[in-house]
C-alpha positions as CSV (number, residue, x, y, z in Angstrom):
1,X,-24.6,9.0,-10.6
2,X,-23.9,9.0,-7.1
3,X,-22.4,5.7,-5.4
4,X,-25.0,3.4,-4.0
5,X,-23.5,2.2,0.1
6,X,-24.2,-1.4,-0.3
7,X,-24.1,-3.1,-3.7
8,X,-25.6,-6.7,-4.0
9,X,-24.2,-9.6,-5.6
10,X,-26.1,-9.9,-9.0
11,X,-24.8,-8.9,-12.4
12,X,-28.2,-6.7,-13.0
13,X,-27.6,-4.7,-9.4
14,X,-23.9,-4.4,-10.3
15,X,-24.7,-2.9,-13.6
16,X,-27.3,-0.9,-12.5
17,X,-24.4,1.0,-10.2
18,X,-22.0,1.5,-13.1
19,X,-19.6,-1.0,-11.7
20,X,-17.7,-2.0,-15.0
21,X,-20.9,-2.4,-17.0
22,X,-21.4,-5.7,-16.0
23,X,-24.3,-7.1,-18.0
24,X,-27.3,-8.4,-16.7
25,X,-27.6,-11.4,-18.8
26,X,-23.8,-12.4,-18.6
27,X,-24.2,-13.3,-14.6
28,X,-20.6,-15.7,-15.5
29,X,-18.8,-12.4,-16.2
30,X,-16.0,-11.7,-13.3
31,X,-17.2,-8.4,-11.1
32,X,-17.5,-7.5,-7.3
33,X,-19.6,-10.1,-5.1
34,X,-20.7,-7.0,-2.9
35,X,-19.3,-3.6,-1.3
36,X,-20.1,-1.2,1.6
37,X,-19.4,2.2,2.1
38,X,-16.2,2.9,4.2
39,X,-15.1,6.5,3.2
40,X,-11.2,7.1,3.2
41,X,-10.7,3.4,2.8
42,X,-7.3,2.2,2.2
43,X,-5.4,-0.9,4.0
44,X,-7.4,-3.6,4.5
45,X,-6.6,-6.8,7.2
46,X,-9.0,-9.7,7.6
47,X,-9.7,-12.3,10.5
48,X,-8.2,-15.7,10.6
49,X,-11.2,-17.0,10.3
50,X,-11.4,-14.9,7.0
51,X,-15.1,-13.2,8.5
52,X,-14.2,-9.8,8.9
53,X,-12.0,-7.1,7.7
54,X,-10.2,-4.6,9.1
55,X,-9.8,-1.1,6.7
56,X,-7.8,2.0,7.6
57,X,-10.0,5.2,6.6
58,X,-7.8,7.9,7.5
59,X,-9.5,9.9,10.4
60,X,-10.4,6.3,12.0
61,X,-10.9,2.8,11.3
62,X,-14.1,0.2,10.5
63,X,-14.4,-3.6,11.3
64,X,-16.4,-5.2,8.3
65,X,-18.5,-7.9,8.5
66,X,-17.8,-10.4,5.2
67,X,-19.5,-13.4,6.3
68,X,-21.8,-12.6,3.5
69,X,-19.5,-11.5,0.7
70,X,-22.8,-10.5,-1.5
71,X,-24.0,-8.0,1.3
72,X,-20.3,-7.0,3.9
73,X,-21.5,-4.9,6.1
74,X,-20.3,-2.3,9.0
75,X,-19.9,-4.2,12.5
76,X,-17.9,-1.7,14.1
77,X,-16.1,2.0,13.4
78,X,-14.1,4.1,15.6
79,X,-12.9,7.6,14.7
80,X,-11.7,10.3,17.1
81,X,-8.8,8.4,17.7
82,X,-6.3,9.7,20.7
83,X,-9.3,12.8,20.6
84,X,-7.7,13.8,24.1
85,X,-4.3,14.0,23.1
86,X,-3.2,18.0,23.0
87,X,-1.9,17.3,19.4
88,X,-5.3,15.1,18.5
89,X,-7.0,13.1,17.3
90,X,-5.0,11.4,15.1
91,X,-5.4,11.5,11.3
92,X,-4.0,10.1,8.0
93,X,-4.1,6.4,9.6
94,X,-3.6,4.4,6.3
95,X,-2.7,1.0,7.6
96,X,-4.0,-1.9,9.7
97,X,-2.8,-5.4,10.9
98,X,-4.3,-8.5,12.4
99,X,-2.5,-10.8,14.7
100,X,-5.2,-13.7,16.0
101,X,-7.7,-11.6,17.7
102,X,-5.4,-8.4,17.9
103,X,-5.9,-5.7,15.8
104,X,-2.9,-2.8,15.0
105,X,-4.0,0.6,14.3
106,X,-1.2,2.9,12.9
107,X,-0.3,6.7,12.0
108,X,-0.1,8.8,10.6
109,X,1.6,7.6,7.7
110,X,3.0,10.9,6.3
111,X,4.6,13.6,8.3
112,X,1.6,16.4,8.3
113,X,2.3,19.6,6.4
114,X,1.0,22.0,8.9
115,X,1.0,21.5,12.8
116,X,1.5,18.4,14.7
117,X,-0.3,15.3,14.7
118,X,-0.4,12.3,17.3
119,X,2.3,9.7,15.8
120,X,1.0,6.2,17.7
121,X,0.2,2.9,17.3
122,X,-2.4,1.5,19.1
123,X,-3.5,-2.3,19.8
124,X,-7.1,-3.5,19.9
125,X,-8.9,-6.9,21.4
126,X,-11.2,-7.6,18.3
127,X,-11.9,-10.9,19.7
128,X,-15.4,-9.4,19.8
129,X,-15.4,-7.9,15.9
130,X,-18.6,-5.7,16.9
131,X,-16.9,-3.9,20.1
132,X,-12.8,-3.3,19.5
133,X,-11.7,-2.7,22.8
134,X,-8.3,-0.5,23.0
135,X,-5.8,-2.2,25.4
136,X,-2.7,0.2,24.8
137,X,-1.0,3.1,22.9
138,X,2.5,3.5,21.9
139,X,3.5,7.2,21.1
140,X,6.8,7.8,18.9
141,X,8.3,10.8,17.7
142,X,8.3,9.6,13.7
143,X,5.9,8.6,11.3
144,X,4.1,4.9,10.9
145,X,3.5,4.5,6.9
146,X,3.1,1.0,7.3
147,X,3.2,-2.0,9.9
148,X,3.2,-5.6,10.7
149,X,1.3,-7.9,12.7
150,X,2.6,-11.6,13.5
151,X,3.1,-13.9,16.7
152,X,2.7,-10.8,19.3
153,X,5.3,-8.6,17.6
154,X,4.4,-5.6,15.7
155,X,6.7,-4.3,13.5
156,X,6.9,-0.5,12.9
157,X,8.0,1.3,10.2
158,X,10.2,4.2,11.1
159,X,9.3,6.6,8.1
160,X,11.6,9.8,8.9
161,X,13.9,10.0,6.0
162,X,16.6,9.6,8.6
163,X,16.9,6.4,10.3
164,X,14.3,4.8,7.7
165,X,13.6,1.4,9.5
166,X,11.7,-1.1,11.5
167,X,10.7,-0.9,15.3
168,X,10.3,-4.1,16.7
169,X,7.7,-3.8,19.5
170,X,6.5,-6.9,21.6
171,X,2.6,-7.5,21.8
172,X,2.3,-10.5,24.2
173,X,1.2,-8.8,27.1
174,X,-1.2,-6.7,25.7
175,X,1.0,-3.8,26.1
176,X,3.4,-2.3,24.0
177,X,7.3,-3.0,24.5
178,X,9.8,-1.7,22.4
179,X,12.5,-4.3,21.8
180,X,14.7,-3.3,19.7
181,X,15.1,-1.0,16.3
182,X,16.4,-2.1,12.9
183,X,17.9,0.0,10.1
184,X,20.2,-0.8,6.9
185,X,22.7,2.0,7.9
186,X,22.9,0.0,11.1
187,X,24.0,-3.0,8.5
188,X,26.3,-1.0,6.5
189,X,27.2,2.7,7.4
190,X,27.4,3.4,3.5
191,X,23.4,3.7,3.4
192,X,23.9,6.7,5.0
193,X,25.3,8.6,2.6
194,X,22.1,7.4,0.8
195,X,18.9,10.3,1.2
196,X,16.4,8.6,2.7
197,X,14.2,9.8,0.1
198,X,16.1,6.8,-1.6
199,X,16.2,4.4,1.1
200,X,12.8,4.7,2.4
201,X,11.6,2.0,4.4
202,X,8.0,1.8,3.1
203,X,6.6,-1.3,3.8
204,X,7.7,-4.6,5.5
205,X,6.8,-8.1,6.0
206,X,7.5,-11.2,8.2
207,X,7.3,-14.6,7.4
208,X,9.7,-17.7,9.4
209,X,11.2,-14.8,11.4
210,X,12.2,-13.4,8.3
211,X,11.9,-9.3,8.1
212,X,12.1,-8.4,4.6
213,X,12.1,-4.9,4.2
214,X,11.1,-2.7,1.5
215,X,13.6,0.0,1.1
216,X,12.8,2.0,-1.9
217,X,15.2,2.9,-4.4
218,X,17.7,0.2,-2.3
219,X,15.6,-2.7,-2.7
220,X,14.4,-5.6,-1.1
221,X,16.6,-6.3,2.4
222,X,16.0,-9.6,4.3
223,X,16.9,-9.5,7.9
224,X,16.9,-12.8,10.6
225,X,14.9,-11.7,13.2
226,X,14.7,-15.1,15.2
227,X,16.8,-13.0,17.8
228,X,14.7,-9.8,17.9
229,X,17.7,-8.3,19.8
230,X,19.9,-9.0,17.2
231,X,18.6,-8.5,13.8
232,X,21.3,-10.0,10.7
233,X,21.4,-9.5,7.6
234,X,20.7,-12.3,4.8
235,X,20.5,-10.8,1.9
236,X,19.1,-8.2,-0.9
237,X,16.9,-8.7,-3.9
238,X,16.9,-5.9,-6.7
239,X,18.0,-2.3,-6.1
240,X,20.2,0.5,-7.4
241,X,23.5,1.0,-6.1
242,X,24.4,3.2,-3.0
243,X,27.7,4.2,-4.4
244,X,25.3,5.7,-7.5
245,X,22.0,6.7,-4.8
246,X,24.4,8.7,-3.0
247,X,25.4,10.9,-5.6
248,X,22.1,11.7,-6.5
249,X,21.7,15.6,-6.3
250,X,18.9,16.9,-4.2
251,X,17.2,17.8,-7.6
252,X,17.0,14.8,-9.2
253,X,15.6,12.8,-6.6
254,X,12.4,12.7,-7.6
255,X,13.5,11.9,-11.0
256,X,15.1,8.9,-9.7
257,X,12.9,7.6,-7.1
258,X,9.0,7.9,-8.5
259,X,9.6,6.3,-11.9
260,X,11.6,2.8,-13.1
261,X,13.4,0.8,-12.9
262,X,13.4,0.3,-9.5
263,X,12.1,0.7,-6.4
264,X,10.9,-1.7,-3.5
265,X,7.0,-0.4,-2.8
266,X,5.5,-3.3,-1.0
267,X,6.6,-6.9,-0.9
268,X,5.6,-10.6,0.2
269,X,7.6,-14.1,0.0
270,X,5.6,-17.3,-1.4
271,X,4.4,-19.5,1.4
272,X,7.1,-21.9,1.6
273,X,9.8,-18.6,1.4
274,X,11.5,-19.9,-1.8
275,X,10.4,-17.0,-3.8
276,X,9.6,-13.2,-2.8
277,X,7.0,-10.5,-4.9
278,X,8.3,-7.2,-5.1
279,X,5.6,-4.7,-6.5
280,X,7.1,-0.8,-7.3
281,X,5.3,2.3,-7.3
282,X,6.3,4.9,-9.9
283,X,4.8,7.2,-12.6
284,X,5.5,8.6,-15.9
285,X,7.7,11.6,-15.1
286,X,8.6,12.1,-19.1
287,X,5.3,12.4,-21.3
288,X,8.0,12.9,-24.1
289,X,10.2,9.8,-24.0
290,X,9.0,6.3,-24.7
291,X,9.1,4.8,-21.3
292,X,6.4,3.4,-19.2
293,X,6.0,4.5,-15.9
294,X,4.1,2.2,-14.1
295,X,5.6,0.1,-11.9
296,X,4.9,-3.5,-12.0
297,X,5.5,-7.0,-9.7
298,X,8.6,-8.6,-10.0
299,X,9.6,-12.5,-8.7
300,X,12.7,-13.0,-7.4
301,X,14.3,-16.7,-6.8
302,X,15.1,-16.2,-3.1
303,X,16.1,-20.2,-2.3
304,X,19.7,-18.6,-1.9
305,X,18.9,-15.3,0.3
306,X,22.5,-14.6,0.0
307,X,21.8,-14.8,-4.2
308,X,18.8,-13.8,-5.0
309,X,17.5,-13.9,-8.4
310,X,15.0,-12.4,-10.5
311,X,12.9,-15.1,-12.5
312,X,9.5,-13.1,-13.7
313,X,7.3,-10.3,-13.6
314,X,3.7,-9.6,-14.1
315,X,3.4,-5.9,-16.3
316,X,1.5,-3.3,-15.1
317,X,-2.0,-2.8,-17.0
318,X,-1.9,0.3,-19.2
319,X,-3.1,3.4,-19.2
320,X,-3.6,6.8,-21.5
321,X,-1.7,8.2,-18.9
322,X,0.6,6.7,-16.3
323,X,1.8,10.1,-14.7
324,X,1.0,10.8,-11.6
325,X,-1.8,13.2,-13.1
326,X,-3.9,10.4,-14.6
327,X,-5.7,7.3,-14.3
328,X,-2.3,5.9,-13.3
329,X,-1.9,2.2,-13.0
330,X,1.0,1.5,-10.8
331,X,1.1,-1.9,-8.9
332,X,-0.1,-1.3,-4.8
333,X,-0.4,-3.8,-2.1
334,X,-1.0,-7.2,-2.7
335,X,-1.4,-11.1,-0.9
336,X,-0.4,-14.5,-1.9
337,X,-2.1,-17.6,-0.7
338,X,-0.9,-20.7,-2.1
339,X,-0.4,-20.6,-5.5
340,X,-2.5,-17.4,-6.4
341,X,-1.2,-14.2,-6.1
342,X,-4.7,-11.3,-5.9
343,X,-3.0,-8.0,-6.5
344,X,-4.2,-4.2,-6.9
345,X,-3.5,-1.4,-9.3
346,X,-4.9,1.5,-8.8
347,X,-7.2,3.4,-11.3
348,X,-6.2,0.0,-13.0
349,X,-8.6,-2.8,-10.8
350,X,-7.8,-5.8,-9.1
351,X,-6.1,-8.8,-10.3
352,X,-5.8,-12.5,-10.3
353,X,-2.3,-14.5,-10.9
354,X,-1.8,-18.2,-11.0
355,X,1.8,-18.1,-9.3
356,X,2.4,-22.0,-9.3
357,X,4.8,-21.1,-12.2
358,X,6.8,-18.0,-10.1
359,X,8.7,-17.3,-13.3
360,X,5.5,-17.1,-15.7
361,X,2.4,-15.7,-13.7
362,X,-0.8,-16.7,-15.2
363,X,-3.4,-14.1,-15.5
364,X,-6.7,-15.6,-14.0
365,X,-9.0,-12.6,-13.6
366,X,-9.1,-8.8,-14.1
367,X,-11.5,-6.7,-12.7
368,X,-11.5,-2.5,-12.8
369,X,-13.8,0.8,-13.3
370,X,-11.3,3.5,-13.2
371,X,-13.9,6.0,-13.3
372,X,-15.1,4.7,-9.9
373,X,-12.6,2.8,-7.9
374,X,-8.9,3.8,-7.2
375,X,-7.5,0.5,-5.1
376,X,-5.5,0.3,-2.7
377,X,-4.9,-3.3,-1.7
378,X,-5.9,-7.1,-2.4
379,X,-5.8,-9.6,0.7
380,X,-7.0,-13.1,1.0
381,X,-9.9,-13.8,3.5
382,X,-8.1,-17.0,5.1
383,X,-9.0,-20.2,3.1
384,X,-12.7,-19.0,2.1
385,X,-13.6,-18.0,-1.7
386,X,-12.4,-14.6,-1.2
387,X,-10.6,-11.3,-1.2
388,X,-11.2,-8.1,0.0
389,X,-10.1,-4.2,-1.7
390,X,-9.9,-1.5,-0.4
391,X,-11.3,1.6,-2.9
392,X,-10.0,4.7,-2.0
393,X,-13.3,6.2,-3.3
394,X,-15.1,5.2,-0.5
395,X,-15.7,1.6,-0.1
396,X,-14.8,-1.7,0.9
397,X,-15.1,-4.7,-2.4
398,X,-15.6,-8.4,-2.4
399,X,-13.9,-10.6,-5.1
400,X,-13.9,-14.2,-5.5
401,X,-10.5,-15.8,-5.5
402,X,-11.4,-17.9,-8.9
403,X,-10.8,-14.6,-11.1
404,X,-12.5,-14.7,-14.7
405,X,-12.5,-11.4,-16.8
406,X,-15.3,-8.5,-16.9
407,X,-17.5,-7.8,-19.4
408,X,-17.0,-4.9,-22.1
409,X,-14.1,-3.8,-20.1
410,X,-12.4,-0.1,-20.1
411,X,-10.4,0.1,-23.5
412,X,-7.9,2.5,-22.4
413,X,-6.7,0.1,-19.8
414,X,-5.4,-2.5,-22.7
415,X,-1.8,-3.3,-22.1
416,X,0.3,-0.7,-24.6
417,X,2.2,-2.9,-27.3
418,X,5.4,-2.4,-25.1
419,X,5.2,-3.8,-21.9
420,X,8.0,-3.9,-20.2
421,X,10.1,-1.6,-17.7
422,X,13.3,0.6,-18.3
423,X,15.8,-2.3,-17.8
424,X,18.6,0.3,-16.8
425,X,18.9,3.6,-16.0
426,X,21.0,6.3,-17.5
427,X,22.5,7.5,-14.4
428,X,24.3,10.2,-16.6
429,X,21.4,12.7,-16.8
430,X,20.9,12.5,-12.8
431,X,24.6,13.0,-11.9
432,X,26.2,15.8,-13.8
433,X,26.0,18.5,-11.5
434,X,23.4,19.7,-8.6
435,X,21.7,22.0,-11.2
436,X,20.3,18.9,-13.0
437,X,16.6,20.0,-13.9
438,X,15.3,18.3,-16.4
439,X,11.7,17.7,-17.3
440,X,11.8,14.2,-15.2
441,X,12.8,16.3,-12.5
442,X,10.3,18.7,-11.6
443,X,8.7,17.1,-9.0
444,X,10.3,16.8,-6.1
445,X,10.2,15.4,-2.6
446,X,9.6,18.5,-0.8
447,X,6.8,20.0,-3.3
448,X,3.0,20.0,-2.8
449,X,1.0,16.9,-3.3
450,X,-0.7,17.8,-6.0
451,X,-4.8,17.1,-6.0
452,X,-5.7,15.0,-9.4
453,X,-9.2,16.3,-10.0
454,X,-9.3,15.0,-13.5
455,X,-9.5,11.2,-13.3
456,X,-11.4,11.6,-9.5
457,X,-14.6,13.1,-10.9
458,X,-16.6,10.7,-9.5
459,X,-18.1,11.2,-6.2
460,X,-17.1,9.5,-3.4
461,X,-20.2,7.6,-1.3
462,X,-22.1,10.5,0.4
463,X,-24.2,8.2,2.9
464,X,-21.7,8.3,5.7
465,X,-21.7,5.4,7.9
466,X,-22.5,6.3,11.6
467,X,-19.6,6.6,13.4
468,X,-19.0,5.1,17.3
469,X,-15.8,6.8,18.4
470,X,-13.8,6.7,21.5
471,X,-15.8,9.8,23.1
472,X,-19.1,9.1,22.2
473,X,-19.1,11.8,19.0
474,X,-19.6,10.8,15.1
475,X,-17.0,12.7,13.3
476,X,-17.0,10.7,9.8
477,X,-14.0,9.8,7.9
478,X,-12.5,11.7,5.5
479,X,-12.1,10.9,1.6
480,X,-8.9,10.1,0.6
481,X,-7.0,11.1,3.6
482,X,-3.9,12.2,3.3
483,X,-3.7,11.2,-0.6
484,X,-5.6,13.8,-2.5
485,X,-6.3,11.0,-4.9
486,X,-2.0,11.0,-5.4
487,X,-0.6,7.2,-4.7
488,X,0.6,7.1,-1.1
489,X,3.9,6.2,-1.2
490,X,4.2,9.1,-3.8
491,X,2.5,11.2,-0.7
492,X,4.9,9.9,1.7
493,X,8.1,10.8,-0.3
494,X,6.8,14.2,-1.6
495,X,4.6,15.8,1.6
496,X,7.0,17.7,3.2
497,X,7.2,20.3,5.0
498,X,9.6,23.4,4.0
499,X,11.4,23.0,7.6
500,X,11.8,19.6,7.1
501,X,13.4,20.3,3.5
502,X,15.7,23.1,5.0
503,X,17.1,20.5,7.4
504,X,17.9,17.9,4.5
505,X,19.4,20.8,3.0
């Protein structure tokens, strides 16, 4: 059955389009208030006034109109982005941030495999949501996996493998200004013996001019930035060791980054900044041992910046499969508002946490149809009855914020008996020697992204939204850009290019 582009609100229409096989007469069961077709869709940003979205879909972008959550649809898309540039347009743009009525476009998020591709972020008036009008671009010479958006300052992630930080660019004038540029290594030269494979900065957030920084393998960094010219250091929650990441042999890197224990994928503090959510990314790279390997959401006490410690953790849901082959169920991006935490999980839905407890999370609601929807992010729409995903199968969802569980859910997504993460890791099998192969090891961060046909067999909407771009022309998005159906920040760390791998070398 091919995707429907809008699906209405009620329990019969929902079943009717295979979403979860919702039944008709159980209209209390928890499922999607509505969804639209945006093809490629991945991050999503909505309004202040919580009315419209923002969604990243990889050749371009859309503005979505949620003022009806039972019927969201398309006020606005742009696509040909930077068209005019000799390396254009741009492509694999995965991430977008709102600031008032500001809008940050970013990309691309990976460094491309073959030939060059515009790296830029560029700033939009949305203050009309129907017509975003472009008032500047900022060209770089690195990647952009992920940004953010707060008080006139965007924040940049500088996703090389090098320098792996933050570019702090000032807003306020409706131009771009590059103030100043933010790294660990800068912190403590003993990073840099770290490979950035380890150390990526992936995402990063700002809260009380607070930049906490999401650095992989190394953890969770949290930087003052009240003086945007002098950035200081306050502290980091969870993370291996650098005296132990920087022996890591070129081989086992992959081993050690994409599966547990560790690794900071994408993180947020509570409101009041006495707590901080760090979800990881990872996959089963050993079929044949008994560890999980999806990453879930750890809490961390973060009162004492200087002390952080961990309190709770909400498990990943399960799957047959957790590698990066399957209907993996690894925790993605995520928002907190108040005391509810509204996370996504991949093949494995979207959630709902009651967080008023950090230490013991509540489940409130579960939602998910991996056959369907692969998701890439949960955010808040301001202080309305509402959240917005992003399905990377080709459209935008509406949840309510209230949760409540689906009816005759997928089985194989039932929690295994065992449910939590490697608490430690052997370091002994990574270190031995630079001929350390072993089965975890086989993928690594130079290798093809591989394409995971089997769990995407269902078709991504084929009524393509039409398209206003910057020249006039209707180019589409593309599906899954940039992913091939592969989590992203697997994508990031593994697409490269062999001339980038020779220079690591």
């Amino acid at each position: 059955m091919r995707r429907r582009d809008v699906l209405r609100s009620s329990a019969a229409a929902l079943a009717a389009a295979g979403l979860g096989g919702v039944a008709s007469a159980d209209t209390a069961s928890y499922a999607p208030k509505g969804e639209v077709s945006v093809e490629g869709a991945q991050e999503v940003a909505t309004t202040t006034d919580g009315n419209f979205a923002a969604v990243a879909a990889g050749k371009g972008f859309a503005v979505v109109d949620i003022s009806d959550p039972a019927s969201p649809s398309i006020a606005a898309e742009r696509g040909n982005l930077l068209g005019d540039d000799e390396d254009g347009p741009m492509q694999m743009i995965a991430d977008v941030k709102i600031d008032g009525d500001r809008l940050l476009v970013t990309g691309p998020n990976n460094s491309p495999r073959q030939g060059d591709l515009p790296k830029a972020a560029l700033l939009y008036d949305i203050a009309d949501p129907a017509n975003p009008e472009r008032l500047d671009v900022l060209t770089v010479d690195h990647p952009i996996h992920n940004s953010f958006f707060t008080d006139g300052y965007a924040y940049l992630t500088v996703s090389d493998f090098e320098y792996e930080g933050a570019k702090i660019v000032d807003t306020s004038g409706d131009s771009f200004e590059v103030v100043n540029s933010y790294s660990i290594v800068d912190h403590d030269e003993k990073w840099s013996e770290v490979h950035g494979f380890l150390r990526s900065c992936h995402d990063l957030y700002v809260q009380d001019d607070v930049m906490y920084l999401a650095q992989w393998d190394a953890g969770t960094f949290m930087v003052d930035v009240s003086d945007k010219a002098n950035p200081e250091m306050l502290g980091r929650a969870g993370g291996l060791p650098a005296e132990k990441l920087s022996q890591v042999p070129q081989g086992s890197l992959g081993a050690v980054g994409l599966q547990p224990p560790e690794n900071s994928h994408y993180v947020r503090p509570s409101p009041d900044g006495n707590y901080l959510y760090k979800g990881a990314e990872s996959w089963d790279m050993n079929p044949n041992d008994d560890k999980r390997g999806a990453g879930g959401i750890r809490v961390f006490d973060i009162s004492d910046m200087a002390n952080p410690e961990e309190v709770g953790n909400i498990h990943p849901p399960g799957a047959e499969n957790e590698g990066r082959g399957g209907q993996f169920t690894t925790s993605h991006n995520f928002s907190v508002r108040g005391d509810r935490l509204f996370s996504s999980w991949y093949y494995g839905g979207v959630m709902v946490h009651d967080v008023s407890d950090p230490a013991n999370p509540e489940r409130l609601g579960w939602w998910r149809n991996p056959s369907e929807t692969m998701f890439w992010g949960a955010k808040v729409a301001a202080d309305r009855d509402l959240f917005v995903a992003g399905n990377m199968q080709g459209s935008v969802m509406t949840f309510s914020t209230e949760g409540g569980e689906m009816a005759d859910p997928p089985g194989v997504f039932t929690p295994p008996e065992e449910t939590s993460l490697v608490s430690k890791i052997d370091w002994s099998q990574y270190l031995e020697s630079e001929s350390t192969t072993t089965e975890p090891t086989t993928t690594e961060p130079t290798t093809t992204v591989p394409t995971t046909t089997e769990p995407t067999t269902a078709e991504p909407t084929t009524a393509e939204p039409t398209t206003t771009t910057e020249d006039g022309s209707t180019p589409g998005f593309g599906a899954l850009a940039a992913a091939g159906g592969l989590g992203l920040g697997a994508a990031r760390l593994l697409a490269r290019d062999d001339e980038s791998a020779d220079a690591e070398e």
